[in-house]
N, C-alpha and C positions, 0 to 999 in steps of 0.2 A: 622669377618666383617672388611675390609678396610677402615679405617682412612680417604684414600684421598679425597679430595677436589670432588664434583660434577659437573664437564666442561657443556656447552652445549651440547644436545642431539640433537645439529644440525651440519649441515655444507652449506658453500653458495654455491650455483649450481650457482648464474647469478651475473655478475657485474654490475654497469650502469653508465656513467665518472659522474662525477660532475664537475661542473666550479668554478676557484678559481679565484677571483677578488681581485684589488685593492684598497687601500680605496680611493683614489680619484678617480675611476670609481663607487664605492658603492656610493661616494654621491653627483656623477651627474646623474647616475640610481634613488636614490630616491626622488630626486628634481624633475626631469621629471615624477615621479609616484605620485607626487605633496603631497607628504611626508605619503603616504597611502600603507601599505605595501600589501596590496591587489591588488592595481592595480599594483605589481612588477611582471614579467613575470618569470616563473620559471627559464630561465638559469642563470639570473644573481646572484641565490640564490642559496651559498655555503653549508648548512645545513638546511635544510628546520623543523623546528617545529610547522607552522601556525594552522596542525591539525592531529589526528590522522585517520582524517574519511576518509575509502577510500583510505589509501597512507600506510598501513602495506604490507609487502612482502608474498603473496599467495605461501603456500606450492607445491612441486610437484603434491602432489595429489589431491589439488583442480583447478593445472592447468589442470591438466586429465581429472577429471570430466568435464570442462568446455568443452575440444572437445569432448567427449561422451555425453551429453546434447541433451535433445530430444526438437526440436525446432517448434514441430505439432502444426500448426493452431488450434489444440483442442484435447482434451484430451490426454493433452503431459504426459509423465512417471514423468516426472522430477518435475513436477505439483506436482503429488500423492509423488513420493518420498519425495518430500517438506514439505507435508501436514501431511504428517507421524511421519517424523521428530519434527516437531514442538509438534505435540499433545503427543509425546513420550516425549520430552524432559521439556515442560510445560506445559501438561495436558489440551491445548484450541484446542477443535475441528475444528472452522471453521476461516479458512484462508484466508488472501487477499493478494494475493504478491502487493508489490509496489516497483518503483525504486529507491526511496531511504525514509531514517526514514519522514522529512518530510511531503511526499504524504500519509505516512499511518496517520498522523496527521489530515490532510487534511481530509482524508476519514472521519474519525470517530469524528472527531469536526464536520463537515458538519450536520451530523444528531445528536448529544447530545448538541451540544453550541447553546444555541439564544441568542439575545438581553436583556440583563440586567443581564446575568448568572454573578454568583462568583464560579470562578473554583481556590480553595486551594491546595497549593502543598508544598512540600519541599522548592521546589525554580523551577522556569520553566525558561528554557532553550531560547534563541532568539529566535528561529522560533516557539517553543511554545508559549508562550507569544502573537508573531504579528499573529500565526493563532486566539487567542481566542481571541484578541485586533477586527482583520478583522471582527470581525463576533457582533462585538458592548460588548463584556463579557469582563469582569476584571477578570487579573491574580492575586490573592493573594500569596505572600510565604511568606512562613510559616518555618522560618531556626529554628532551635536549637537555646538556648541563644550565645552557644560559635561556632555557627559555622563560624562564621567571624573573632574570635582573634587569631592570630595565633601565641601568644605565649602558648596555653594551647594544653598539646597534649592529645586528649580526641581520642579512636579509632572509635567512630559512630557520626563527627560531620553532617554528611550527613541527619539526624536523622531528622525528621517533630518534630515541638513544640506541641504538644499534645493538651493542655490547650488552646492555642490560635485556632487550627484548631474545638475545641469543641466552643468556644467561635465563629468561624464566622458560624458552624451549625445552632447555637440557635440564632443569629442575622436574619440570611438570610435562605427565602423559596427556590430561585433558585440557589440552589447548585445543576447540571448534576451529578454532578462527584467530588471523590477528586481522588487528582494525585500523584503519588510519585517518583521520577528521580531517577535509579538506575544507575550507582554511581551517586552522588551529582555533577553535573557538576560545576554548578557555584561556590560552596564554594573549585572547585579544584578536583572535584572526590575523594570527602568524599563517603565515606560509609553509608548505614541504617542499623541498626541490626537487627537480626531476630525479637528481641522484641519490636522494635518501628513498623515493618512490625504488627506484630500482633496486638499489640492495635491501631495501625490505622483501620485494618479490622474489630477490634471489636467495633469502634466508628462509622467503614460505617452501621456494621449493626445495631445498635441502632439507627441510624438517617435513617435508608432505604437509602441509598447513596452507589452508585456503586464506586467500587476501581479499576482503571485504572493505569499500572505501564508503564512507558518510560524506557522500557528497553534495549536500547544501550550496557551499562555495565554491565550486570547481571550479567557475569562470575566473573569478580572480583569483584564486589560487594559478590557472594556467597565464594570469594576466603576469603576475609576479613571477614566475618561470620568465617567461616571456623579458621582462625588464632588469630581471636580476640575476639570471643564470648564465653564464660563459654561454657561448655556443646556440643561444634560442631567439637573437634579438628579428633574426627572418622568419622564424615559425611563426602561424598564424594562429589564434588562439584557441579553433578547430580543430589545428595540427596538433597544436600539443595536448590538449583535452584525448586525444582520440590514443596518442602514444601511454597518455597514464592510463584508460581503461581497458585499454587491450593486456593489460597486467594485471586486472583484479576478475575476481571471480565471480562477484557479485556487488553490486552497489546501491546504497539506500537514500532515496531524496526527496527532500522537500522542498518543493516548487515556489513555497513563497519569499526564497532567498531572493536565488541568483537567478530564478524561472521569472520574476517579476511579476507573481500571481498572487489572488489573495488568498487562492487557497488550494491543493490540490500536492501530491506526490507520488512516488511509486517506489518499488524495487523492481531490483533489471539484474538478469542473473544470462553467464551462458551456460549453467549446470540445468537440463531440464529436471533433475532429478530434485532438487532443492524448489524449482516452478511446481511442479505436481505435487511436490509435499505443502508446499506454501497457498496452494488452490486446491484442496481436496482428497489428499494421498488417503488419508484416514478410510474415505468409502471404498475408493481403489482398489487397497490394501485388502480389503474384508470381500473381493468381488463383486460389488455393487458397480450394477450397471449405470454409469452416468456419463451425458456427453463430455467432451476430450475434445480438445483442452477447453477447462471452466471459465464462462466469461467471467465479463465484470463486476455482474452485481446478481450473479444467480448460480445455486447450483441447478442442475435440472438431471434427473432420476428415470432413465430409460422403461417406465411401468411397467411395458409389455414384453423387455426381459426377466423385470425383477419378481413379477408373478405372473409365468406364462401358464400355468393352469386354467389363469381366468380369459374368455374371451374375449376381444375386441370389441365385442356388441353388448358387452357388462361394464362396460364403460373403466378400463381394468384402472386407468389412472387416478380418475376419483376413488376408487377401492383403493387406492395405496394411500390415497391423504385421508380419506377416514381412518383406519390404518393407524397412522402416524399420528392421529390427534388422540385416539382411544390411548394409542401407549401410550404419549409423553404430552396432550395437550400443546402439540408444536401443529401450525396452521400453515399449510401450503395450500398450493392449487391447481390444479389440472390444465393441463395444455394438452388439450387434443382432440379426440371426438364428440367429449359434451361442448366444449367451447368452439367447436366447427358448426355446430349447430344443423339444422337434416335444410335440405336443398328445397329453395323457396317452391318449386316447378316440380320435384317428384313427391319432394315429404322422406323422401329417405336418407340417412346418416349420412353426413360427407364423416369418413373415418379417418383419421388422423394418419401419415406417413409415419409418425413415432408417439405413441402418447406418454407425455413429459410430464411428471411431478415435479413441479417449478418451488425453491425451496430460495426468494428473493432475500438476500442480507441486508438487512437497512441497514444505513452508514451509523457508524459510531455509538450502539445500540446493546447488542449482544458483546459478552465476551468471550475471549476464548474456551473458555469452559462450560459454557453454555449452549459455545457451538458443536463442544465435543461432548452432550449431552445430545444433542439435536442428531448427531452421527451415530451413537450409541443407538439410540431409539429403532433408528433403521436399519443397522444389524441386528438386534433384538427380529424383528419382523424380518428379514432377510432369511436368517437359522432359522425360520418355522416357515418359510416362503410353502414350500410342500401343501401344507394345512389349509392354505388360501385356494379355493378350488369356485368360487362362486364368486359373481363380481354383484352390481348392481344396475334395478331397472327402473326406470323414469316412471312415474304413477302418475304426475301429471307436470305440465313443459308450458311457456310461452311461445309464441311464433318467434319474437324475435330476444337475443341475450338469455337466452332460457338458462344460462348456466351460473346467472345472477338469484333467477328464481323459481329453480326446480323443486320438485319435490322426487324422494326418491325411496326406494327399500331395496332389502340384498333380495336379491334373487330368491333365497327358500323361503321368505316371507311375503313375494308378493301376493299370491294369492289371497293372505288373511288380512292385507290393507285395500287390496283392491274391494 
């Protein structure tokens, strides 16, 4: 066995300049960023440390995958490869990509946080904290005695205080959830140990209380298991990632930690019930027909149940997005028979197997409340479904994409446009 030293097991393919300033350029730059190093623009910034999120160096071969990436309107590969991944690698079935750790925040406090919650944690994180502050709930944390001294070198200062997280149980009925930050951000990307993991779960289930992990750091969080814990120096870091998620009930991540991306995250739950509320429970809920389970970046609105009154040759799905735009000025668009367009060889409808009111969410755009404006709208028209009894007819069509440049009227009018 060789003695030597262990180099990296890498080498740099790409370079990128950096700018070196001087210090009296650095502090007529930071005076004009009005002494906020946020508002500094990246050139004037010789080493950058503000974060790791997002700004690590992607290997060759996740630059690959990115151009081999299947980028389909709906049921993209890359979707299920994703999905796959995740429930492999931590054991939660139903997935929600988001664009980065906060949206899946977002998601999944939307439906478990209301007004007067106590949500206990380690310690929560900024954007933690202001989503469950947003939503009227108080952040508790709940550090370790020593996890703020830092002359003591303890290896799981990242640890939840037990006693105190039992103590705000038995005080408080609305506790959603409690939380646990893997690594410890705030006290520095401290560690939890396997054993403060476990008897957390084992105080969620005495108290019936769901365990929710923010897991950004898992990798090293399981690395430090791994190196500091009695009993885990043979587990593999697989192994033990896979032992702490088999314990939480749902988990929120942001991929440009420990994912080594520069941007992308999800939540991964095995509650499908908290999946469905977190993709669309709200139409559900009200009996609106819509495909199950909702993809990634769309709902899409079953037309030809939601107003079967109208015929299939009225084109019933563009009648639901007209519809939709009269109530609430919200723009969808028809997937099905006008967009099948009529058969080059006969001239007649190819008619759609389902026609779809396609309702696409641009990423980081809409808020939550805007989207549950957007779901209103279409209960609104849902309760008067009955009323809609006449769809619409083509008055005149191109050969080809005609559903870019139709023209059209309802039905009781076409007579006095034609």
């Amino acid at each position: 066995m060789s003695d030597l030293p262990m180099p990296q097991v890498w080498r740099t393919k790409m370079v990128e300049h950096i700018h070196y300033s001087t210090k009296e350029q650095r502090e007529k730059w930071i005076q004009a960023a009005d002494y906020n190093l946020f508002n500094l623009r990246s050139d004037p910034v010789f080493i950058d440390l503000l974060t790791d999120s997002g700004t690590g160096a992607m290997s060759d071969q996740q630059w690959a995958a990115m151009m081999a990436g299947d980028e389909s309107y709906a049921g993209s590969s890359s979707f299920h490869k994703l999905q796959r991944t995740v429930a492999d690698i931590f054991g939660l079935q139903f997935l929600l990509p988001v664009h980065q750790g906060r949206a899946a925040e977002n998601a999944l406090f939307s439906i478990l946080v209301k007004p007067g919650d106590i949500i206990p944690a380690n310690s929560h994180f900024d954007t933690t904290r202001a989503h469950i502050e947003y939503r009227k709930a108080t952040a508790i944390d709940c550090p370790a005695d020593v996890a703020f001294n830092t002359l003591v070198d303890e290896p799981f200062k990242g640890n939840i205080n037990l006693s105190v997280l039992r103590k705000i149980l038995e005080d408080h009925e609305k506790v959603p959830f409690i939380l646990l930050t893997l690594t410890c951000n705030v006290t520095g990307g401290q560690p939890i140990s396997m054993e403060n993991i476990t008897a957390v779960k084992q105080i969620a289930t005495d108290y019936g209380k769901p365990l929710v992990i923010d897991s950004a750091r898992f990798a090293e969080n399981a690395w430090f298991i791994q190196q500091r814990e009695h009993g885990f120096r043979q587990n593999s870091i697989r192994e033990i990632t896979r032992q702490i998620f088999l314990m939480a009930d749902a988990m929120l991540m942001s991929a440009k930690k420990d994912g080594l991306v520069n941007i992308g995250g999800f939540m991964a739950t095995c509650r499908q019930d908290w999946f469905d509320a977190a993709t669309g429970q709200i139409l559900i809920n009200a009996g609106i027909p819509i495909q199950r389970p909702v993809g990634g970046h769309a709902v899409l609105v079953n037309a030809g149940s939601f107003l079967p009154a109208v015929p299939q040759e009225e084109y019933v799905a563009q009648t639901l997005a007209v519809a939709l735009y009269v109530e609430a000025g919200v723009r969808g668009v028809e997937i099905g028979t006008l967009l099948n367009g009529r058969d080059p060889s006969t001239g007649c409808e190819r008619f759609a197997e389902v026609e779809f009111l396609r309702l696409a969410i641009p990423r980081r755009v809409y808020s939550n409340e805007q989207m549950q404006y957007v779901a209103r709208a279409l209960i609104n028209i849902y309760r008067r479904r009955s009323s809609v009894v006449r769809g619409l007819s083509i008055v005149e069509e191109k050969p080809i994409l005609r559903h870019f440049t139709f023209y059209c009227a309802f039905k009781s009018q076409r007579a006095e446009v034609s």
